[in-house]
N, C-alpha and C positions, 0 to 999 in steps of 0.2 A: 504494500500500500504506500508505502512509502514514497517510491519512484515515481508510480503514477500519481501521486495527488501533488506531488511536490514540481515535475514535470508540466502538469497540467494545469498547472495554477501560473506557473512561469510564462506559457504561453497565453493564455488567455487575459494577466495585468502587463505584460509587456508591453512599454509605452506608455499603457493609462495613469500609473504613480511612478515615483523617482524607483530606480535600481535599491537602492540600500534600503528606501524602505518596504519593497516588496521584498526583498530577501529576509529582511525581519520577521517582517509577518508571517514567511513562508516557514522558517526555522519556529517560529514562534506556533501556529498551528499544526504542523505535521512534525515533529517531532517524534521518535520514537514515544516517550512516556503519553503526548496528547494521544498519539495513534492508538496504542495500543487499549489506552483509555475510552476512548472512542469507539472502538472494535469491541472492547469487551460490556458499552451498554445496551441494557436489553430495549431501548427504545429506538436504538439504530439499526438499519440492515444494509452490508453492503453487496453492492451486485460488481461485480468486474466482469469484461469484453476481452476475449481475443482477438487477435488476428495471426492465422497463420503460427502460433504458439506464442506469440509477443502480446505484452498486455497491450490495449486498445485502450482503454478508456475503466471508469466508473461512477457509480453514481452512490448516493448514499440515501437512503428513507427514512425520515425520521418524523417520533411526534414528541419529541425533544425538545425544549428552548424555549426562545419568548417565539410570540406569533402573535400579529400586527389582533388589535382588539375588533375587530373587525367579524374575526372565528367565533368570538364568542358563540356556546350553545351548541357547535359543530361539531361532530367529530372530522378532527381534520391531519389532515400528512402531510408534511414536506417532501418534495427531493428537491435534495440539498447536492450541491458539490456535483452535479452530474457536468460529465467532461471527458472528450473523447480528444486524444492526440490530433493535431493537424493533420499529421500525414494520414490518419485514419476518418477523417471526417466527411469524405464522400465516398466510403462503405458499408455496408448493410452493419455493421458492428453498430456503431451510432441508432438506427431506427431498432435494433434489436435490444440493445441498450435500456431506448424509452421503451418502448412496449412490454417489456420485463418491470419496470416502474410502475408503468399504468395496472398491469397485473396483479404486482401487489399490494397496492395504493386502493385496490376496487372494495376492499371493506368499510372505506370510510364515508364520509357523506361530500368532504371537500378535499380537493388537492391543489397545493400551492408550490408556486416557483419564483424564489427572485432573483432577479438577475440585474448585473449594472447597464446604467443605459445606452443603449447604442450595442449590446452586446450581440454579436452574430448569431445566435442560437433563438434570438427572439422568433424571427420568424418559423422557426421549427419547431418551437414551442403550440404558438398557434396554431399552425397547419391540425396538433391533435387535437384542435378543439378549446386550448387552453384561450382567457381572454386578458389583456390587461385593466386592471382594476386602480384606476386612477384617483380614488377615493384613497388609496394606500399609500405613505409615502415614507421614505428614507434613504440613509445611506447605508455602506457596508465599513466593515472592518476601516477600508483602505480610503475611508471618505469619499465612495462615491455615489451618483444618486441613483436607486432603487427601479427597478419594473418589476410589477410582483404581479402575476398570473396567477389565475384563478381556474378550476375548472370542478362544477359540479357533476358527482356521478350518482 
C-alpha cells in the first residue's frame, strides 16, 4: 500500500501545492504506522487493481471520519483515496476499480466522493451517475477547494 498511495498521490498534487509540502503531507499520511493503522480499521476496506501483475491503482471505503452535515440521518460511505496510476488510466483497471466500489458501497442509502477542483476524474465520476453537490463546500489537507459528489442508491 505503500507505493501505490504514496505514488498516486505524487501524481495526482503534482503542480497543484509546493514540492516540500506535498512531500510532507505524503510522509505525513502514508506512513508505515498511518498505513498500517488505516488497514487494520474495521470501518475501512481496501480494494487494489492490477495490471499485468503490477499494482494499478486503489481505492479505499470508508464510513470513517467527519462527513460534510449535510449526511445527517443517512446511512452513508465514502470512497476515499481512489487513484489509478497515469500510465494505467485509460485501462479497464480504472472502471473495474469503480465498479468494485459501487458494489460494495450498494448497502448504504448514500455514496460520496471529494475530490479537489478541477481534478481529472470528475468527469468519470459523473459519467456513474454521481452528481456535484454545491451546497457542500471545503478544502483538503493540502488547502485546496472541494467537489464533493453525491450519488443516491
Amino acid at each position: 500500500m505503500s507505493f501505490i498511495s504514496k505514488a498516486t498521490a505524487r501524481e495526482k498534487y503534482k503542480g497543484k501545492v509546493p514540492e516540500a509540502e506535498l512531500e510532507a503531507w505524503i510522509e505525513k499520511s502514508f506512513n508505515d504506522p498511518t498505513l498500517r493503522a488505516e488497514l487494520n480499521n474495521i470501518s475501512n476496506q481496501y480494494l487494489v487493481v492490477h495490471v499485468n501483475d503490477q499494482i494499478a491503482g486503489y481505492a479505499r471505503i470508508t464510513t470513517k471520519g467527519e462527513r460534510p452535515a449535510f449526511f445527517d440521518g443517512s446511512s452513508v460511505v465514502r470512497i476515499a483515496n481512489f487513484a489509478v496510476l497515469q500510465k494505467f488510466d485509460e485501462t479497464e483497471a480504472k472502471q473495474r476499480l469503480f465498479q468494485k466500489c459501487l458494489q460494495l458501497c450498494n448497502t448504504q442509502q448514500t455514496v460520496w466522493i471529494s475530490e479537489f477542483e478541477g481534478h481529472p476524474d470528475l468527469d468519470f465520476f459523473t459519467g456513474y451517475g454521481f452528481v456535484k453537490n454545491p451546497a457542500i463546500a471545503g478544502e483538503n489537507e493540502l488547502g485546496l477547494p472541494m467537489v464533493y459528489l453525491v450519488k443516491s442508491l
